[in-house]
Backbone bond lengths (Angstrom), bond angles and torsions (degrees), N, CA, C in turn:
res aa  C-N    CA-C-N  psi(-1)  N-CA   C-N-CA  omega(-1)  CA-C   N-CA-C  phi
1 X - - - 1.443 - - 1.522 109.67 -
2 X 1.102 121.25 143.70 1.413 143.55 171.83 1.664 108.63 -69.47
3 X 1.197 104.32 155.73 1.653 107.91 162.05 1.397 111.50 -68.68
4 X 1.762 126.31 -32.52 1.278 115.92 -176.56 1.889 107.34 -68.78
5 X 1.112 94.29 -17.09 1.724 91.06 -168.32 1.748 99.33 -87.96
6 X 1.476 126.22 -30.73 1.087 94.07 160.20 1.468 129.72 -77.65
7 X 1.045 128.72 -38.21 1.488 136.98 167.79 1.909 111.38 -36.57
8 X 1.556 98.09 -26.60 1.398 86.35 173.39 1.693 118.11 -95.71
9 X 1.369 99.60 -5.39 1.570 117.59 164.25 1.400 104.68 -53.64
10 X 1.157 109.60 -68.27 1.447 142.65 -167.30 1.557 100.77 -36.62
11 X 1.525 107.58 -64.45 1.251 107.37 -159.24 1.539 115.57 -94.45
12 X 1.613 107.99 -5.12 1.132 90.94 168.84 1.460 116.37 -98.84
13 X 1.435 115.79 5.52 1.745 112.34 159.16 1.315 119.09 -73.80
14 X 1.335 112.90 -29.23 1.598 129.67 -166.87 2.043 125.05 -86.73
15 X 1.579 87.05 -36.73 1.607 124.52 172.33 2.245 82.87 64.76
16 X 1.427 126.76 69.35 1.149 109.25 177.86 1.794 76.68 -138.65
17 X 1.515 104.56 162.09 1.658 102.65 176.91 1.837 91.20 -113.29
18 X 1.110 105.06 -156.16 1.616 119.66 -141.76 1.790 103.33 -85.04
19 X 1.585 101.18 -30.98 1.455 112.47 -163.78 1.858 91.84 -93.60
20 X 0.876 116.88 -18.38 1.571 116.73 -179.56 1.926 105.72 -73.43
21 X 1.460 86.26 -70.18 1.589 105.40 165.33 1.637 112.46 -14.24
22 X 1.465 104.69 -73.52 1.398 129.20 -176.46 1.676 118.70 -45.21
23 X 1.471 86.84 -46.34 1.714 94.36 -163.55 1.902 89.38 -84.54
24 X 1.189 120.70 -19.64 1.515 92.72 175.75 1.012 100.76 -106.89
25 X 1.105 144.39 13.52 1.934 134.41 151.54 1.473 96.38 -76.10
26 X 1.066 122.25 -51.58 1.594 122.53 -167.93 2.023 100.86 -51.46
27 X 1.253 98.43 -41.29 1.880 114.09 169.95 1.316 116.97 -46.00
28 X 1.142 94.49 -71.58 1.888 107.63 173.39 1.836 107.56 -36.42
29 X 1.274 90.82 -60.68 1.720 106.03 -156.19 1.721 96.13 -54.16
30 X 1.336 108.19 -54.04 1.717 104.26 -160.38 1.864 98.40 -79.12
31 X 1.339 119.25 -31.10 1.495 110.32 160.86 1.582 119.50 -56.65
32 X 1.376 121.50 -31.38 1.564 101.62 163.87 0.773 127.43 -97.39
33 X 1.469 124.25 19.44 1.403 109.77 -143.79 2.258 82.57 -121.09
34 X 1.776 104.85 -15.27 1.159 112.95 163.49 1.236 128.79 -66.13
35 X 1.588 98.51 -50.83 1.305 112.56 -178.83 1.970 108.31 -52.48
36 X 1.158 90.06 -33.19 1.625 103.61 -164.57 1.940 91.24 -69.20
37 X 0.850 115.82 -66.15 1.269 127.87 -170.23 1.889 111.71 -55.24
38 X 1.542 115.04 -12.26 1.313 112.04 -167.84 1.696 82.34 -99.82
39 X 1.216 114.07 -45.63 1.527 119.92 178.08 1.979 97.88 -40.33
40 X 1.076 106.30 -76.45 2.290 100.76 -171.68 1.480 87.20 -47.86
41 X 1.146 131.23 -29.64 1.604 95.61 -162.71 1.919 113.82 -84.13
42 X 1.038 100.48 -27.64 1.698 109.87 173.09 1.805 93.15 -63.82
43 X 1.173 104.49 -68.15 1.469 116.98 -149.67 1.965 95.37 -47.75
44 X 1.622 127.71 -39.62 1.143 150.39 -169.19 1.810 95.88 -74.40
45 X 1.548 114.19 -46.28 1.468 109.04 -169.14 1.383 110.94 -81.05
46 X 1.367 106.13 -12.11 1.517 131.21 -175.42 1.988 105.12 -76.90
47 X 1.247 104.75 -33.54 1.386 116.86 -157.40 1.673 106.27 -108.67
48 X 1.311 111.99 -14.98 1.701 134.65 175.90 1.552 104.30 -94.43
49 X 1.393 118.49 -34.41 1.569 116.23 158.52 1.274 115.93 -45.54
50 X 1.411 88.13 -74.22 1.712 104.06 -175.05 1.825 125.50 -33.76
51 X 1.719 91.26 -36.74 1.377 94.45 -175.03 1.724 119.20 -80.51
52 X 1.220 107.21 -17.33 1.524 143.85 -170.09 1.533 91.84 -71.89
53 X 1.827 123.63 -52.55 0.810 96.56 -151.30 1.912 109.61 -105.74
54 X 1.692 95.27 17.29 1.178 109.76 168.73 1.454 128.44 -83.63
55 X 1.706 99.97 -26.13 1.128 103.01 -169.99 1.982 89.98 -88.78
56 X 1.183 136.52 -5.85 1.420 144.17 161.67 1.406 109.94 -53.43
57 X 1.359 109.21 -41.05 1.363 105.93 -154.24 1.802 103.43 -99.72
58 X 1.482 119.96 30.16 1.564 115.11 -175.04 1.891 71.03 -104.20
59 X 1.543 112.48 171.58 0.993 132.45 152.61 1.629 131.02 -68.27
60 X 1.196 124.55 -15.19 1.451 136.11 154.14 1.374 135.57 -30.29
61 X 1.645 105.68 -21.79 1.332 94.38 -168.94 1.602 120.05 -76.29
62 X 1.073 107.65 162.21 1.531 126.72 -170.94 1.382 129.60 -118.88
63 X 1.783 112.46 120.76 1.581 84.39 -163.12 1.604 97.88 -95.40
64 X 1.769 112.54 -163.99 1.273 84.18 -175.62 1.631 131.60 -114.88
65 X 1.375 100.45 74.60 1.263 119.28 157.34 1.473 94.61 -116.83
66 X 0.917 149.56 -5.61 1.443 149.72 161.42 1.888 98.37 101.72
67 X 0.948 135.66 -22.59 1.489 115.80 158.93 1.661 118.03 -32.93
68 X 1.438 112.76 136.94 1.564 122.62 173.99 1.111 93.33 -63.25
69 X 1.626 112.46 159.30 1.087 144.64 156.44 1.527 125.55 -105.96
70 X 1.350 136.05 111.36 1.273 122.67 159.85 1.754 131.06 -63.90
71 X 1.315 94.17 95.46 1.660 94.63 178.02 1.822 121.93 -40.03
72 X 1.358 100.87 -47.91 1.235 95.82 -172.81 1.940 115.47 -65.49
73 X 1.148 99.17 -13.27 1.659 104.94 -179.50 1.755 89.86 -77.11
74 X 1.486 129.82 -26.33 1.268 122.18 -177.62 1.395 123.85 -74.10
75 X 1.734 93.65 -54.80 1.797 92.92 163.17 1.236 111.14 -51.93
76 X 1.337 146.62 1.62 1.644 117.26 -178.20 1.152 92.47 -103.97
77 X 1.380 121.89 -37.10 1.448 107.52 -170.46 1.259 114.67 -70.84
78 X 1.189 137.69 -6.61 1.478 134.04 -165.56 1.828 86.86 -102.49
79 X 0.877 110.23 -56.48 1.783 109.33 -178.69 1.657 106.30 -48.60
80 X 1.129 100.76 -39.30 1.914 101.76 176.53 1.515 106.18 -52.70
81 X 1.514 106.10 -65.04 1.264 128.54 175.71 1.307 104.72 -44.24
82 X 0.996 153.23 -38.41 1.396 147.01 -165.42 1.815 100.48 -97.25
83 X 1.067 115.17 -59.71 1.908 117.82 -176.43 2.048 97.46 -47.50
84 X 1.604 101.89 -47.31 1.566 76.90 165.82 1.235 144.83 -84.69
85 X 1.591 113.51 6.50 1.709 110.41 149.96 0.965 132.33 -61.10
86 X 1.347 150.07 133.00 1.189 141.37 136.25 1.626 137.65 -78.23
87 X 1.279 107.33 95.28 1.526 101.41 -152.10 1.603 83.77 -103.83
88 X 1.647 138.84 -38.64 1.647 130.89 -160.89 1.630 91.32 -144.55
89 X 1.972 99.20 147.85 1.052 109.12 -134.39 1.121 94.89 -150.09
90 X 1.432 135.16 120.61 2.050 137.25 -158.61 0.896 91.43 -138.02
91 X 1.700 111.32 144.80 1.698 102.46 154.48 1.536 117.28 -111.97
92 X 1.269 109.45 178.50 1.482 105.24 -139.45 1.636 104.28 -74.09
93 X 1.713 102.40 -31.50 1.477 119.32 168.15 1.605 116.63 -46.54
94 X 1.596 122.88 -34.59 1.008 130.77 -142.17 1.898 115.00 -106.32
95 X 1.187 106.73 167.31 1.729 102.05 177.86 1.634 114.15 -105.84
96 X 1.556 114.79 -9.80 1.007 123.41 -157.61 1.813 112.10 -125.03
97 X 1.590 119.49 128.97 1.230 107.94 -174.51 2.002 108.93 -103.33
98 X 1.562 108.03 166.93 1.482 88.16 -173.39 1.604 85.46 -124.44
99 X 1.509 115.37 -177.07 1.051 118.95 -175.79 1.708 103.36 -90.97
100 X 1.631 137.71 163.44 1.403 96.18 -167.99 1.929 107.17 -88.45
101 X 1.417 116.65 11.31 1.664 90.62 171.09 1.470 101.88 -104.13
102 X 1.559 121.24 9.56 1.378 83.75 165.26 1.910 135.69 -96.03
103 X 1.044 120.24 172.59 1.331 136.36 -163.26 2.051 95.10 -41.26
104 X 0.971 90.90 -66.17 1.559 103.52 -158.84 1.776 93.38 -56.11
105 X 0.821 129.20 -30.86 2.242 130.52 166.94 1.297 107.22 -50.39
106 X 1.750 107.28 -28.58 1.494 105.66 -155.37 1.758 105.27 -103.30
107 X 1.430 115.02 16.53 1.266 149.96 175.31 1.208 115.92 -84.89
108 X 1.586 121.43 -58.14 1.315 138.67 178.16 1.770 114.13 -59.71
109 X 1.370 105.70 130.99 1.374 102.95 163.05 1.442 144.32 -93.47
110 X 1.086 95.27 150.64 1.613 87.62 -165.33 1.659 127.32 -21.31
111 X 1.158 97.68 -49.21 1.630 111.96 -162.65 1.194 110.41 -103.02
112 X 1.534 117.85 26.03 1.464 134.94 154.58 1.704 102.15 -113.49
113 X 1.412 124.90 -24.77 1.260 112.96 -171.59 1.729 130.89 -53.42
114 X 1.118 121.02 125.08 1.674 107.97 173.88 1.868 96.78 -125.26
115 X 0.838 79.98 118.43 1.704 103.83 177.79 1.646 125.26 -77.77
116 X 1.522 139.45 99.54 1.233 135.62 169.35 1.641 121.97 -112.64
117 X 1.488 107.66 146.91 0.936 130.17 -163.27 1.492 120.63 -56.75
118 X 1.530 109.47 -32.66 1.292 126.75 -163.89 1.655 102.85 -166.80
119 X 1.622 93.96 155.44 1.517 100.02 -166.42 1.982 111.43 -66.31
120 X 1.423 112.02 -5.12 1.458 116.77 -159.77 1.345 83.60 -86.79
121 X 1.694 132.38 -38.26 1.531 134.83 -135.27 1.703 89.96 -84.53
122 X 1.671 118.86 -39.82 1.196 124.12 -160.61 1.621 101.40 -80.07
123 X 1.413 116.99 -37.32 1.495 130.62 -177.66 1.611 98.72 -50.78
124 X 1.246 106.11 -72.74 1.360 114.52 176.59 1.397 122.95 -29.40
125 X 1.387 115.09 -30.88 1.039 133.00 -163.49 1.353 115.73 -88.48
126 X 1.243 126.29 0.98 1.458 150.19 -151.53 1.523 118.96 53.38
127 X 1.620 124.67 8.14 1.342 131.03 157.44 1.654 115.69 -52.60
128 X 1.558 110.32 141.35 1.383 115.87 163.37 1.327 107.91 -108.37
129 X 1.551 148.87 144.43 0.880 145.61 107.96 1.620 133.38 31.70
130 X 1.446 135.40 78.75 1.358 124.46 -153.10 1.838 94.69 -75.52
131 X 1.097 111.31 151.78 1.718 137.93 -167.68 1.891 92.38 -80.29
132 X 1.029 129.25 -38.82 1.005 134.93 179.03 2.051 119.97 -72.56
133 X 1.182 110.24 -20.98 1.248 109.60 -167.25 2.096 96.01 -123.51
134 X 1.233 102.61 -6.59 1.936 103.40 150.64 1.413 112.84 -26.02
């Protein structure tokens, strides 16, 4: 069989002619072919972080007057800096943490409150996420 003989398979299951055919394969192709292409670029900005934050983490860095910097004196301070926010807020009775402006935080009493820094600190914590403050 020929290509014309399948193509006439084709089209007479389909009832589409050649220029129809075309223009929605041509559709398909540049729709995945985006999707495909937005995928390397995360996966690449994902992998340019990473390297960014390796080359952060030698003791070398320099600020700019050119004196070294000790990184690790930096990570603490930023972790300090962060344990004293209070951005999400559980009580001790409870399974569920809120963010602190929403309504349902403003429920909790004081002397049930336990306060975390970030949504990972409360997760960890065996807190879920209240459905109401999404």
């Amino acid at each position: 069989m020929s290509i014309n003989d399948y193509w006439d398979k084709i089209k007479s299951k389909l009832y589409i002619d050649i220029t129809t055919f075309m223009c929605l394969l041509v559709i398909i192709l540049v729709s995945l072919s985006s999707f495909l292409l937005g995928r390397l670029l995360i996966i690449n900005q994902t992998n340019g972080f990473k390297s960014k934050l390796n080359n952060i983490s030698n003791n070398d860095v320099k600020d700019e007057i050119g004196n070294k910097i000790n990184t690790n004196n930096i990570s603490n301070l930023e972790s300090n800096n962060i344990q004293k926010k209070k951005n999400y807020v559980a009580s001790k009775n409870g399974k569920l943490y809120y963010n602190k402006d929403c309504s349902g935080a403003k429920r909790i009493s004081q002397k049930n409150e336990i306060w975390f820094a970030t949504k990972i600190e409360a997760e960890k914590s065996g807190y879920s996420i209240s459905p109401s403050c999404i």
